[in-house]
mmCIF file of the N, C-alpha and C atoms, coordinates in Angstrom:
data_MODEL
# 
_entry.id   MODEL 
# 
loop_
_atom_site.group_PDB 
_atom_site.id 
_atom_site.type_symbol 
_atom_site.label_atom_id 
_atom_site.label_alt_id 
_atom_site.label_comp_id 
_atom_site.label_asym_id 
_atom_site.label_entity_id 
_atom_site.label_seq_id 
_atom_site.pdbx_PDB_ins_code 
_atom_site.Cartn_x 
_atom_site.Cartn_y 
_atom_site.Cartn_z 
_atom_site.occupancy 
_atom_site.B_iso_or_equiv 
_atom_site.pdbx_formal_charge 
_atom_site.auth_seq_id 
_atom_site.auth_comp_id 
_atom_site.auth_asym_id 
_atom_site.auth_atom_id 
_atom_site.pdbx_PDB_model_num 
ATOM 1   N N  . UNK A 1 1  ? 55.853 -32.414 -2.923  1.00 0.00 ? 1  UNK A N  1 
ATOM 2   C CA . UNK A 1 1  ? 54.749 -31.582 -2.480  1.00 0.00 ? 1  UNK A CA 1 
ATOM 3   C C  . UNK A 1 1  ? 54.898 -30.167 -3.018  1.00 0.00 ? 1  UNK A C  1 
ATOM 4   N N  . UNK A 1 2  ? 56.137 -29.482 -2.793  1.00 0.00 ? 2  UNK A N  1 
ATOM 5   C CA . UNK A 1 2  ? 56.478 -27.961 -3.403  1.00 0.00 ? 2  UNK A CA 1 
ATOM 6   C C  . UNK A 1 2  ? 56.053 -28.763 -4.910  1.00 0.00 ? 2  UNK A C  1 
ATOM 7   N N  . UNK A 1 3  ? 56.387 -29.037 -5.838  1.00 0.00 ? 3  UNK A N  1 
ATOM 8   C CA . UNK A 1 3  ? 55.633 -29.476 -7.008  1.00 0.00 ? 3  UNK A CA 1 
ATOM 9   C C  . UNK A 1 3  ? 54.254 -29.519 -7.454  1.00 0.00 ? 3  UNK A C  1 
ATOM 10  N N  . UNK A 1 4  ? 53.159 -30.020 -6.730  1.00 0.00 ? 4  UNK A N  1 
ATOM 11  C CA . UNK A 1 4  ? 52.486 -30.149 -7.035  1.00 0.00 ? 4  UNK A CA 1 
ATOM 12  C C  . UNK A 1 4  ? 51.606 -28.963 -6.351  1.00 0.00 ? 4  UNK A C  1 
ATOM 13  N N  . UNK A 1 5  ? 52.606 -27.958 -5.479  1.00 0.00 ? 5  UNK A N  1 
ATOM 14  C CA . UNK A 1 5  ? 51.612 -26.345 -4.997  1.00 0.00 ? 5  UNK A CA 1 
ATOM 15  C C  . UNK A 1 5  ? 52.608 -25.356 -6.564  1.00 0.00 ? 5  UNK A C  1 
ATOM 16  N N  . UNK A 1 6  ? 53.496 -25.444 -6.662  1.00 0.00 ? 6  UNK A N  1 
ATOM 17  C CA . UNK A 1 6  ? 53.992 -24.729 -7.919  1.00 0.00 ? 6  UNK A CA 1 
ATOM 18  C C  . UNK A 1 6  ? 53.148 -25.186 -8.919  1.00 0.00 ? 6  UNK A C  1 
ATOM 19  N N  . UNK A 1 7  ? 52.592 -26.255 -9.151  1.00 0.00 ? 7  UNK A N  1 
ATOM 20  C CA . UNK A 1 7  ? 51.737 -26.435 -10.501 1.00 0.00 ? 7  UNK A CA 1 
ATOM 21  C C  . UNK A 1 7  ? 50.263 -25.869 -10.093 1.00 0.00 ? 7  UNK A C  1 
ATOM 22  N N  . UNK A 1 8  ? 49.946 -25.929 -9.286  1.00 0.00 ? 8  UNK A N  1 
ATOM 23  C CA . UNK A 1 8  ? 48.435 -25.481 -8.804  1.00 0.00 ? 8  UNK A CA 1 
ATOM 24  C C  . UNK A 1 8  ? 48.620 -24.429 -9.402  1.00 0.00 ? 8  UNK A C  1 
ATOM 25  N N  . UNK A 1 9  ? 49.280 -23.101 -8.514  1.00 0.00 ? 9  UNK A N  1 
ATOM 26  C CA . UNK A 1 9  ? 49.704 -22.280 -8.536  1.00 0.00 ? 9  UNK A CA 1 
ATOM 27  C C  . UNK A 1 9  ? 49.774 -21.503 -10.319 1.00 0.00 ? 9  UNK A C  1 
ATOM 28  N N  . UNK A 1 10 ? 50.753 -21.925 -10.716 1.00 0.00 ? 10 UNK A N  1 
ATOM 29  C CA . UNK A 1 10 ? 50.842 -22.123 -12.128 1.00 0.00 ? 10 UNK A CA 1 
ATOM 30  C C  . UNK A 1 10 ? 49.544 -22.308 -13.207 1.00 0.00 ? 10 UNK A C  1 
ATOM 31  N N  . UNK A 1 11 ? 48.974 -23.177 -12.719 1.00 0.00 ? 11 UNK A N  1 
ATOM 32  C CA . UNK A 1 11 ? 47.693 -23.308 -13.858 1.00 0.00 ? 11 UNK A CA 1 
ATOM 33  C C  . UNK A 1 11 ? 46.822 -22.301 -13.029 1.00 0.00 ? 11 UNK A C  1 
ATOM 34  N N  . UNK A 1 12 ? 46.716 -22.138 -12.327 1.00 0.00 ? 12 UNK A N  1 
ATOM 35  C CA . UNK A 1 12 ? 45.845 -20.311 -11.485 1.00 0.00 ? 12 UNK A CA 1 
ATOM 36  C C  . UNK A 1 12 ? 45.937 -19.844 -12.440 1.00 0.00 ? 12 UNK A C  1 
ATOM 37  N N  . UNK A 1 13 ? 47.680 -19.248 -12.507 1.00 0.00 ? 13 UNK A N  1 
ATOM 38  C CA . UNK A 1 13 ? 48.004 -17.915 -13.048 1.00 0.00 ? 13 UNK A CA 1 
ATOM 39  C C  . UNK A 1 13 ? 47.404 -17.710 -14.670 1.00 0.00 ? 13 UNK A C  1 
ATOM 40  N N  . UNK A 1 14 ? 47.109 -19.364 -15.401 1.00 0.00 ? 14 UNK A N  1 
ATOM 41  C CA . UNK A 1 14 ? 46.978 -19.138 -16.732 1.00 0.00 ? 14 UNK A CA 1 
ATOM 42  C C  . UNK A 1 14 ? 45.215 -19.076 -16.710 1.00 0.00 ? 14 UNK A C  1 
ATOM 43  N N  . UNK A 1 15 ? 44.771 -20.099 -15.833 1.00 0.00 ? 15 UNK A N  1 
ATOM 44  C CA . UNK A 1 15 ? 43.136 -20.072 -16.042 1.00 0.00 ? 15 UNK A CA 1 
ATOM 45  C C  . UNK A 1 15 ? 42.474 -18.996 -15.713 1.00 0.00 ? 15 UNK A C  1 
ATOM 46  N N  . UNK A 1 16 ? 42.686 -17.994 -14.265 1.00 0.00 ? 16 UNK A N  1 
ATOM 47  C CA . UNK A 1 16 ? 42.342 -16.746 -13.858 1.00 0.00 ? 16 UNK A CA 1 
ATOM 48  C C  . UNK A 1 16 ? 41.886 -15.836 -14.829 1.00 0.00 ? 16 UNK A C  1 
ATOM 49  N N  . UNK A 1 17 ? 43.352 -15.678 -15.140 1.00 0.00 ? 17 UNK A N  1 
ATOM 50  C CA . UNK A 1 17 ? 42.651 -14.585 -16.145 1.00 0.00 ? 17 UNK A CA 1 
ATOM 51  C C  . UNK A 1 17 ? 41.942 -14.505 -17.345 1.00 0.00 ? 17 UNK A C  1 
ATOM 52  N N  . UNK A 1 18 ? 41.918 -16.129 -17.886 1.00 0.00 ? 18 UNK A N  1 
ATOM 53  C CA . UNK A 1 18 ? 40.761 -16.099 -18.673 1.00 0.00 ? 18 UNK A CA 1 
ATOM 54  C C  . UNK A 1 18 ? 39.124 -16.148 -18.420 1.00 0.00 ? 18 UNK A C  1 
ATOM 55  N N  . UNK A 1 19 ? 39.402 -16.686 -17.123 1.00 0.00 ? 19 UNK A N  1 
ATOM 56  C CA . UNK A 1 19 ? 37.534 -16.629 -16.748 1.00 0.00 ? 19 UNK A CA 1 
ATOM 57  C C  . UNK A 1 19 ? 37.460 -15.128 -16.374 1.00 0.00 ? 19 UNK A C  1 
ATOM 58  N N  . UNK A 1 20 ? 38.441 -14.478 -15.678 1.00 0.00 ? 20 UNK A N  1 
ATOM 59  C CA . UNK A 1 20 ? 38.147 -12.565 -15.779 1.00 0.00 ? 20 UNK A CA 1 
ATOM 60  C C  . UNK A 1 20 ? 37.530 -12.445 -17.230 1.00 0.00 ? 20 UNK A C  1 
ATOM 61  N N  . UNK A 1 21 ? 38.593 -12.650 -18.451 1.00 0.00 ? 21 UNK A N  1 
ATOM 62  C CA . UNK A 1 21 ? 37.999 -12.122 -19.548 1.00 0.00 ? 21 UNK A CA 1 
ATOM 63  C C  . UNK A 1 21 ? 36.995 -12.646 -20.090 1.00 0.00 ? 21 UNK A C  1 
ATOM 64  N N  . UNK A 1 22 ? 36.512 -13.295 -19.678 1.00 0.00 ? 22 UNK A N  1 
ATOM 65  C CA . UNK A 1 22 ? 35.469 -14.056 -20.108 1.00 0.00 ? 22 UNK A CA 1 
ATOM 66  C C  . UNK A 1 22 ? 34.037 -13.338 -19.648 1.00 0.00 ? 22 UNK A C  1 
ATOM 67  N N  . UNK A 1 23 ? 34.588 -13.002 -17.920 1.00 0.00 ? 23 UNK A N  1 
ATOM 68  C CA . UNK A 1 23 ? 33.175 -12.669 -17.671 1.00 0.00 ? 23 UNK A CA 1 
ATOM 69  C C  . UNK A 1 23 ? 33.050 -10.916 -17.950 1.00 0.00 ? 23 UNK A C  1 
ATOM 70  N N  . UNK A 1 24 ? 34.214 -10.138 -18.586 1.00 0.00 ? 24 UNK A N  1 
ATOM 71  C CA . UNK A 1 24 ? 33.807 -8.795  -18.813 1.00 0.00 ? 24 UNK A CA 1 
ATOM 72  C C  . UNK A 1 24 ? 33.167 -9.035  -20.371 1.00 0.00 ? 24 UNK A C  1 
ATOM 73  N N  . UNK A 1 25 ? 32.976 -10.178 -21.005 1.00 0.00 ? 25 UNK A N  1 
ATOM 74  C CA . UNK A 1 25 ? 32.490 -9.896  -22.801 1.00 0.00 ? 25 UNK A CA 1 
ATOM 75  C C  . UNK A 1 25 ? 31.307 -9.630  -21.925 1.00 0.00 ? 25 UNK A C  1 
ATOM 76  N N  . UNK A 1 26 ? 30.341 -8.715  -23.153 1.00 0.00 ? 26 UNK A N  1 
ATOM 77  C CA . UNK A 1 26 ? 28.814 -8.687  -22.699 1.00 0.00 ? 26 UNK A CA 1 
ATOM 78  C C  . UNK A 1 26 ? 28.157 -9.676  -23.476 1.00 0.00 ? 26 UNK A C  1 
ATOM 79  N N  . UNK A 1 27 ? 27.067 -9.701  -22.867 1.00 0.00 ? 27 UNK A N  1 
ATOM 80  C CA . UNK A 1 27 ? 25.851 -10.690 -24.199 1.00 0.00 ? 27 UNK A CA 1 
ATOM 81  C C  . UNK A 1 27 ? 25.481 -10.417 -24.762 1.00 0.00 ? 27 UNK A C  1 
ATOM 82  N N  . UNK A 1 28 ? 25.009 -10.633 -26.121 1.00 0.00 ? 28 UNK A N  1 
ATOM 83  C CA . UNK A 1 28 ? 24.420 -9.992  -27.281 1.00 0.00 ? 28 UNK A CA 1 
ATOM 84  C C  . UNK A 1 28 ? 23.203 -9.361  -26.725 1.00 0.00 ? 28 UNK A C  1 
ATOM 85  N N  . UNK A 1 29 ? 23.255 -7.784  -27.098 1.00 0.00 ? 29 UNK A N  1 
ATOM 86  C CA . UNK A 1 29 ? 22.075 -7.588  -27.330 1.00 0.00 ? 29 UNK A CA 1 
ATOM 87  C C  . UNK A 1 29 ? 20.647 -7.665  -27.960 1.00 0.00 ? 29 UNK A C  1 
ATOM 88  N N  . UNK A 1 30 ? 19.717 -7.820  -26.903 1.00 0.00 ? 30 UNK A N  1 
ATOM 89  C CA . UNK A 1 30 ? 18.830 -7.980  -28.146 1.00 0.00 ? 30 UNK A CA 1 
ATOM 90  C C  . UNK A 1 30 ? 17.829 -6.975  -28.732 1.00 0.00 ? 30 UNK A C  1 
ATOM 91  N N  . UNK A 1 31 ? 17.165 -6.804  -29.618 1.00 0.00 ? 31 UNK A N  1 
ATOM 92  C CA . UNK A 1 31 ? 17.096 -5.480  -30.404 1.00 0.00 ? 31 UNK A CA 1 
ATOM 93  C C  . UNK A 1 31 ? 15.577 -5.675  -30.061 1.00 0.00 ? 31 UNK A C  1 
ATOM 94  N N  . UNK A 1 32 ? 15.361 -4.362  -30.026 1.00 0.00 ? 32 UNK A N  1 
ATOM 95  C CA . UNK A 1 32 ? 13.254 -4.149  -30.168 1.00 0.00 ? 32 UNK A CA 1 
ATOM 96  C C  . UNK A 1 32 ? 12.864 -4.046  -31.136 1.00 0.00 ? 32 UNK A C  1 
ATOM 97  N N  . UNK A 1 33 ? 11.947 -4.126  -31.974 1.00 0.00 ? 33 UNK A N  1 
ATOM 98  C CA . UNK A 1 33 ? 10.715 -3.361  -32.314 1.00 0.00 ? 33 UNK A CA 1 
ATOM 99  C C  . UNK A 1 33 ? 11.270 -1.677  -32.419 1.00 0.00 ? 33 UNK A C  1 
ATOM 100 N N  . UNK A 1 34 ? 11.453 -1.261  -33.719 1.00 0.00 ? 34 UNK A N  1 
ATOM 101 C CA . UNK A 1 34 ? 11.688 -0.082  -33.470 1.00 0.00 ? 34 UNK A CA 1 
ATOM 102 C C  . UNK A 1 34 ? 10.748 0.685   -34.519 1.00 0.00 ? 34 UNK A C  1 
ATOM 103 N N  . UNK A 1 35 ? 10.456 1.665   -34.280 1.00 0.00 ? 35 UNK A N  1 
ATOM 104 C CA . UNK A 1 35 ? 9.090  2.703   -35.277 1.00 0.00 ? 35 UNK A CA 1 
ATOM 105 C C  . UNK A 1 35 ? 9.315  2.130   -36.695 1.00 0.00 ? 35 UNK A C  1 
ATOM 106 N N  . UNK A 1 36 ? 10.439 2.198   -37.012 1.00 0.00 ? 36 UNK A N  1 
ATOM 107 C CA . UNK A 1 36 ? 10.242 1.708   -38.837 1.00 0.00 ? 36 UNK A CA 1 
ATOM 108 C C  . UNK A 1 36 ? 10.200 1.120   -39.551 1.00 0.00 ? 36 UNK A C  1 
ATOM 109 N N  . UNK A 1 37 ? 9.763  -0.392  -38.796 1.00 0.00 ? 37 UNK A N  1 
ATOM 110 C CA . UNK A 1 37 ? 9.608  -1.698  -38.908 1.00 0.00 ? 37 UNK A CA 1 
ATOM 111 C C  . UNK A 1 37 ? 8.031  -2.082  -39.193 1.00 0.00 ? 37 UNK A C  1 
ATOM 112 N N  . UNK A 1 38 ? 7.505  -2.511  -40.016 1.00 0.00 ? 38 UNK A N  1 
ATOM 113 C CA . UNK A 1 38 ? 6.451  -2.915  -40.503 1.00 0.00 ? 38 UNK A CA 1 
ATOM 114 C C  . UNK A 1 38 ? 5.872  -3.780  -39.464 1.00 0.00 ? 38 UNK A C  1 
ATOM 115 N N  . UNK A 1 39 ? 4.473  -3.630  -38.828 1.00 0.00 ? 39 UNK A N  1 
ATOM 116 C CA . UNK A 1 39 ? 3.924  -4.765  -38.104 1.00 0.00 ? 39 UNK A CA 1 
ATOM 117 C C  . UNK A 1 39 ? 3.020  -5.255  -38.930 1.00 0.00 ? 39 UNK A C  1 
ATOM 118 N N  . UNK A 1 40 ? 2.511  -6.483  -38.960 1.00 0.00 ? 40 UNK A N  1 
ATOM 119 C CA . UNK A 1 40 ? 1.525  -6.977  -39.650 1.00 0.00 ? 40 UNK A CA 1 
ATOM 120 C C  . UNK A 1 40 ? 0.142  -6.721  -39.791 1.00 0.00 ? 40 UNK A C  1 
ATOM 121 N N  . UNK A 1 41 ? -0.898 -6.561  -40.077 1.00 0.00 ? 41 UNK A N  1 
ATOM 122 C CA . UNK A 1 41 ? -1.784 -5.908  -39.619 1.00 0.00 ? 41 UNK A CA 1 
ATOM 123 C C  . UNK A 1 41 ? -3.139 -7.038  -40.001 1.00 0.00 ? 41 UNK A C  1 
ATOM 124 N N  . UNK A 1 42 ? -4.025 -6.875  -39.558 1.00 0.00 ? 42 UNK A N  1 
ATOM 125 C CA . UNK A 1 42 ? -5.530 -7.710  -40.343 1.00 0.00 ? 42 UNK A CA 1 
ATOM 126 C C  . UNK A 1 42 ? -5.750 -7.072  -41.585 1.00 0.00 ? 42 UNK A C  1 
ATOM 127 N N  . UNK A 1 43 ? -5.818 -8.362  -42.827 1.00 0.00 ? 43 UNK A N  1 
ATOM 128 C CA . UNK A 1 43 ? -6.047 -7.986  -44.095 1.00 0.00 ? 43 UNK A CA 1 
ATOM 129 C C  . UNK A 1 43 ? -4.569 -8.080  -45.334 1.00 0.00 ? 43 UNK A C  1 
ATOM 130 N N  . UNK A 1 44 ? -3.844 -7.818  -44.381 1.00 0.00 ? 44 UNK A N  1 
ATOM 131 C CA . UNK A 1 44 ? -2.419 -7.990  -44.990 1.00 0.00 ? 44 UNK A CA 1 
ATOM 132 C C  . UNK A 1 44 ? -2.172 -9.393  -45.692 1.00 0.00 ? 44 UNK A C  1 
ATOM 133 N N  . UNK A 1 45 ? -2.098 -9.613  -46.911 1.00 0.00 ? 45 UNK A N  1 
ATOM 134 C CA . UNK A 1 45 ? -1.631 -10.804 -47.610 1.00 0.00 ? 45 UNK A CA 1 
ATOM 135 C C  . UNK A 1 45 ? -0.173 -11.204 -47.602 1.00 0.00 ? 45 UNK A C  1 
ATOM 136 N N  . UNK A 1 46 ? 0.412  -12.248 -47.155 1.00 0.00 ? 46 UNK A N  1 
ATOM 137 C CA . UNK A 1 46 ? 1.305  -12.679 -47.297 1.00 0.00 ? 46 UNK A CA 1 
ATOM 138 C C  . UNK A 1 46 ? 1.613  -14.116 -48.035 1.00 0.00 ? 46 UNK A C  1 
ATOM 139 N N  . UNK A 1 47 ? 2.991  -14.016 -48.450 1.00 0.00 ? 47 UNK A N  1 
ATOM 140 C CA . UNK A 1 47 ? 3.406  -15.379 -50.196 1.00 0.00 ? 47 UNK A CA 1 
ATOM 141 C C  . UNK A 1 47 ? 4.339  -16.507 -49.350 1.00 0.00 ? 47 UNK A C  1 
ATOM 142 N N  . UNK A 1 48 ? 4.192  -16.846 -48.508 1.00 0.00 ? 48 UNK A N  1 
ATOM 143 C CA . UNK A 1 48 ? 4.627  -18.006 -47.689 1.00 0.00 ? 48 UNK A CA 1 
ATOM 144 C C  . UNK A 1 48 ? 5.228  -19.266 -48.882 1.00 0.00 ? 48 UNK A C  1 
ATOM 145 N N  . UNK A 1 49 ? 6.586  -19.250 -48.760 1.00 0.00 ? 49 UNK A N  1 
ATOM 146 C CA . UNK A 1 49 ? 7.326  -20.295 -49.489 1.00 0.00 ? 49 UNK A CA 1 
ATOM 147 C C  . UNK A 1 49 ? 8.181  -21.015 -48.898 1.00 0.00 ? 49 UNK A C  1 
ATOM 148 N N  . UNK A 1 50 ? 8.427  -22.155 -49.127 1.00 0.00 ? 50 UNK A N  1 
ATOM 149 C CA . UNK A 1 50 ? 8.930  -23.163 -48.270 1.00 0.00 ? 50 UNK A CA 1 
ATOM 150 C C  . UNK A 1 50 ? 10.417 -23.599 -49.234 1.00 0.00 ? 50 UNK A C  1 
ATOM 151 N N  . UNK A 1 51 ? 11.376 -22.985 -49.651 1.00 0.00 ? 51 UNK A N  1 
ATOM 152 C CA . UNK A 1 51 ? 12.506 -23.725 -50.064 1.00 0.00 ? 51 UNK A CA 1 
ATOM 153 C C  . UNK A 1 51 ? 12.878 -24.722 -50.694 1.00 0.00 ? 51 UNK A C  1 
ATOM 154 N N  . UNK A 1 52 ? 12.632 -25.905 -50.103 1.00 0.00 ? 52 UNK A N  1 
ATOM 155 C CA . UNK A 1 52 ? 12.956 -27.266 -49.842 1.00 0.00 ? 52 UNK A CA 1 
ATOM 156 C C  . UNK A 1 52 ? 11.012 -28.290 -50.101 1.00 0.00 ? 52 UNK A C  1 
ATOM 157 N N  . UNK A 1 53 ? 10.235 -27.422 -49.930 1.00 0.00 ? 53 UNK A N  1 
ATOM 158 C CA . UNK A 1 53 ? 8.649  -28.123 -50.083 1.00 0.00 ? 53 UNK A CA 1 
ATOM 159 C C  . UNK A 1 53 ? 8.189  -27.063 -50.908 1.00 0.00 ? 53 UNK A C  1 
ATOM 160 N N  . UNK A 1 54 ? 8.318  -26.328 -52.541 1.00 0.00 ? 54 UNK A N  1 
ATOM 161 C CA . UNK A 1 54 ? 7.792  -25.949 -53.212 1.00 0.00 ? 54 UNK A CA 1 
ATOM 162 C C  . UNK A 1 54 ? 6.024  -26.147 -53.161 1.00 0.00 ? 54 UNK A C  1 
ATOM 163 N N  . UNK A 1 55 ? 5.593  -27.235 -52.275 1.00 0.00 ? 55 UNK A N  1 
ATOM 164 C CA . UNK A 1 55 ? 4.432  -27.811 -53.136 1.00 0.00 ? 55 UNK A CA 1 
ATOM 165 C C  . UNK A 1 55 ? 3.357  -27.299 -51.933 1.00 0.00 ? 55 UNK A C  1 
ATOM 166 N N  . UNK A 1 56 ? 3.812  -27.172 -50.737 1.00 0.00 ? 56 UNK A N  1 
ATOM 167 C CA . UNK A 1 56 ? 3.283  -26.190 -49.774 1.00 0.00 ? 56 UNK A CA 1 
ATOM 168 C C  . UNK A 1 56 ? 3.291  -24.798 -49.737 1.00 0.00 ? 56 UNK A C  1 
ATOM 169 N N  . UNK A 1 57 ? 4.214  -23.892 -50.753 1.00 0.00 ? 57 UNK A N  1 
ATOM 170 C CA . UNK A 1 57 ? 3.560  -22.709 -51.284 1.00 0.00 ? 57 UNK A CA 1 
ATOM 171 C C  . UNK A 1 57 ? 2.303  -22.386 -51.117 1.00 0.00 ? 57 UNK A C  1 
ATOM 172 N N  . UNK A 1 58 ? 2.245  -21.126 -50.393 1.00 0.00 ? 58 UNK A N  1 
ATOM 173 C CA . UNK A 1 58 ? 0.668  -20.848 -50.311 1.00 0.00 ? 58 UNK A CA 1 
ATOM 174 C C  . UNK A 1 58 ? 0.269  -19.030 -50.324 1.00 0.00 ? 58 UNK A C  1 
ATOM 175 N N  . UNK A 1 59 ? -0.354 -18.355 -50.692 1.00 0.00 ? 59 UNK A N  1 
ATOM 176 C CA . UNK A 1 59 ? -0.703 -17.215 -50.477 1.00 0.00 ? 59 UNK A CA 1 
ATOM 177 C C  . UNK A 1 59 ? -1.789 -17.166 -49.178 1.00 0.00 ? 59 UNK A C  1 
ATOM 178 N N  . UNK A 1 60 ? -1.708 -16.184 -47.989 1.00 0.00 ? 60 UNK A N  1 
ATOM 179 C CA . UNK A 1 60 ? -2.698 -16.193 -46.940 1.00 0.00 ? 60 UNK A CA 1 
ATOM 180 C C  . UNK A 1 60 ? -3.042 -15.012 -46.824 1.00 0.00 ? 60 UNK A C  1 
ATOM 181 N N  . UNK A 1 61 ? -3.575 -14.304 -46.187 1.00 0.00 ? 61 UNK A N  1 
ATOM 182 C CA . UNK A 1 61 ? -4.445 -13.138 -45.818 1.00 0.00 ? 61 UNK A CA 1 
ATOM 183 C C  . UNK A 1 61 ? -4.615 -13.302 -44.297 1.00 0.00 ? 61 UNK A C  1 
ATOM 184 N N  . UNK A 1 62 ? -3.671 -12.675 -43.503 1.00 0.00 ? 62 UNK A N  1 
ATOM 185 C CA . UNK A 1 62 ? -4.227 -11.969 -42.051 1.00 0.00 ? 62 UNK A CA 1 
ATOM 186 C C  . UNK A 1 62 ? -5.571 -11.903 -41.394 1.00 0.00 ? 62 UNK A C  1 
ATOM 187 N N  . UNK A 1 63 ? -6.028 -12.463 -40.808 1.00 0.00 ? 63 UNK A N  1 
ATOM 188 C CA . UNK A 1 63 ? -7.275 -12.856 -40.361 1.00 0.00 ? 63 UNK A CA 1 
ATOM 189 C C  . UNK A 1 63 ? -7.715 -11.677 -38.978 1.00 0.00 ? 63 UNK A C  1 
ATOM 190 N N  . UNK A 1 64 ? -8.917 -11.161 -39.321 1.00 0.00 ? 64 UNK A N  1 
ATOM 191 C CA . UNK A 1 64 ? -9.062 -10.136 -37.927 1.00 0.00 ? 64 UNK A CA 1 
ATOM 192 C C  . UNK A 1 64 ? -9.071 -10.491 -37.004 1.00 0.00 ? 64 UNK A C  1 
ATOM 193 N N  . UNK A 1 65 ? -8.273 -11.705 -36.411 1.00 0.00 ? 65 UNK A N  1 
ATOM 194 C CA . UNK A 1 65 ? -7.624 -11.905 -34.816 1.00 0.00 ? 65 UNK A CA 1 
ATOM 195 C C  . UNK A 1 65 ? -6.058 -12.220 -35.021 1.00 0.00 ? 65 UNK A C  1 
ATOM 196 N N  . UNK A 1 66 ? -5.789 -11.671 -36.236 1.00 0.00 ? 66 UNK A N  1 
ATOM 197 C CA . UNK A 1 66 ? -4.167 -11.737 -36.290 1.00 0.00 ? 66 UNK A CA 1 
ATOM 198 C C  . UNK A 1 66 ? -3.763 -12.880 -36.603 1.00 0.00 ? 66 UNK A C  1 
ATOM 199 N N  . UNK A 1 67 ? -4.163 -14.006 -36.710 1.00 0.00 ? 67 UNK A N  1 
ATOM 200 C CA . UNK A 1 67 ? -4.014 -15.078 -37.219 1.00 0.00 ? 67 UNK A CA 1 
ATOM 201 C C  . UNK A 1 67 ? -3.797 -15.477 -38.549 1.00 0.00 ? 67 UNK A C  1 
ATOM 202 N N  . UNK A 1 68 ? -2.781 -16.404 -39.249 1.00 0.00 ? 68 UNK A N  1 
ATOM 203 C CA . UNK A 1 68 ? -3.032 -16.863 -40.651 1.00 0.00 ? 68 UNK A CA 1 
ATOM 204 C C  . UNK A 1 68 ? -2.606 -18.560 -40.440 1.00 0.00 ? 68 UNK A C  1 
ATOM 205 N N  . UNK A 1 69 ? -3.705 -19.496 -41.534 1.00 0.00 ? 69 UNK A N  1 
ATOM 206 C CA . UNK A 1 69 ? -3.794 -20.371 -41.912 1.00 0.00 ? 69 UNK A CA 1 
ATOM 207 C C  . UNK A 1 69 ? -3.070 -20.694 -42.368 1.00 0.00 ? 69 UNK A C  1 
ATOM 208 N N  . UNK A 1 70 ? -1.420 -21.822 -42.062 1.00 0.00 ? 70 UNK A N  1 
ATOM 209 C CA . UNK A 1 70 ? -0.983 -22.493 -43.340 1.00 0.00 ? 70 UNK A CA 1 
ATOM 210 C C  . UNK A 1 70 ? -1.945 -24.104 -42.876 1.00 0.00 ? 70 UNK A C  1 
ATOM 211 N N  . UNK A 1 71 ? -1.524 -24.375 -44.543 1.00 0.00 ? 71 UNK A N  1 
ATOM 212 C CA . UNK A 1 71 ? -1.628 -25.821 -44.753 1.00 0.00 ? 71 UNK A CA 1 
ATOM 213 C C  . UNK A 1 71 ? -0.972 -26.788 -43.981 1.00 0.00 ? 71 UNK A C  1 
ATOM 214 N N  . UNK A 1 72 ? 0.531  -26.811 -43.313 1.00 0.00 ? 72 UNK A N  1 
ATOM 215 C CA . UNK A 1 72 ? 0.696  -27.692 -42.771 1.00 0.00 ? 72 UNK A CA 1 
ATOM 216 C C  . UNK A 1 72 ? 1.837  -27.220 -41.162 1.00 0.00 ? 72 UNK A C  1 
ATOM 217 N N  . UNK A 1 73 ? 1.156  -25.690 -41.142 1.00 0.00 ? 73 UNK A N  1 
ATOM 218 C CA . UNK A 1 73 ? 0.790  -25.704 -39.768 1.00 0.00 ? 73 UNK A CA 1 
ATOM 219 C C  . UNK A 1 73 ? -0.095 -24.782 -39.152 1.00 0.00 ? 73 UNK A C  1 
ATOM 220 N N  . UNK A 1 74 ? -1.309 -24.557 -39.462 1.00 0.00 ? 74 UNK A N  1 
ATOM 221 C CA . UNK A 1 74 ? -2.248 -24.500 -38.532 1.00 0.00 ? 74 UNK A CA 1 
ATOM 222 C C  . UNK A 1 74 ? -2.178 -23.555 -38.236 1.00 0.00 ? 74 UNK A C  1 
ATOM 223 N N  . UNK A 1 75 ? -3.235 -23.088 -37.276 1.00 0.00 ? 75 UNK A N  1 
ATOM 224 C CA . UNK A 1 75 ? -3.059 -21.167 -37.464 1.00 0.00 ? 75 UNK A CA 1 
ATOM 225 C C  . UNK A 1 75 ? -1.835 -20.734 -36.834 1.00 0.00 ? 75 UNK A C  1 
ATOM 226 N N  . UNK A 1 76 ? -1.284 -19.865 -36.872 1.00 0.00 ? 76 UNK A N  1 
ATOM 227 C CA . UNK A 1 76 ? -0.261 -18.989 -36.362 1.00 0.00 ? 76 UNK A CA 1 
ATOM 228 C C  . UNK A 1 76 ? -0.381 -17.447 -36.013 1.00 0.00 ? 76 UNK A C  1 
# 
């Protein structure tokens, strides 16, 4: 019985303090929108290329509800 409270005991001392350090990391922050960042605007053309599907390449144009047309997905 003293055995198996010395091992309890024992794996405490090693697990403890890793869930402490664990819970002081912070979480990534996440970043805004900051002034010098380009927003998209209506009228704005964009060259949409696909990597891996060359053949869905498409040029679009910003639509005055902010919207653009691809081919194989639909407005966005």
């Amino acid at each position: 019985m003293k055995y198996h409270l010395l091992l309890a005991f024992a794996i405490c001392l090693v697990i403890f303090p890793v869930a402490i350090h664990a819970q002081e990391q912070q979480p990534p922050r996440l970043t805004t929108v900051t002034p010098d960042r380009y927003r998209l605007q209506p009228g704005d053309v964009l060259e949409v290329q696909y990597r891996y599907s060359p053949e869905f390449n498409q040029t679009v144009t910003v639509q005055p509800d902010g919207y653009i047309t691809l081919e194989i997905g639909g407005d966005l």
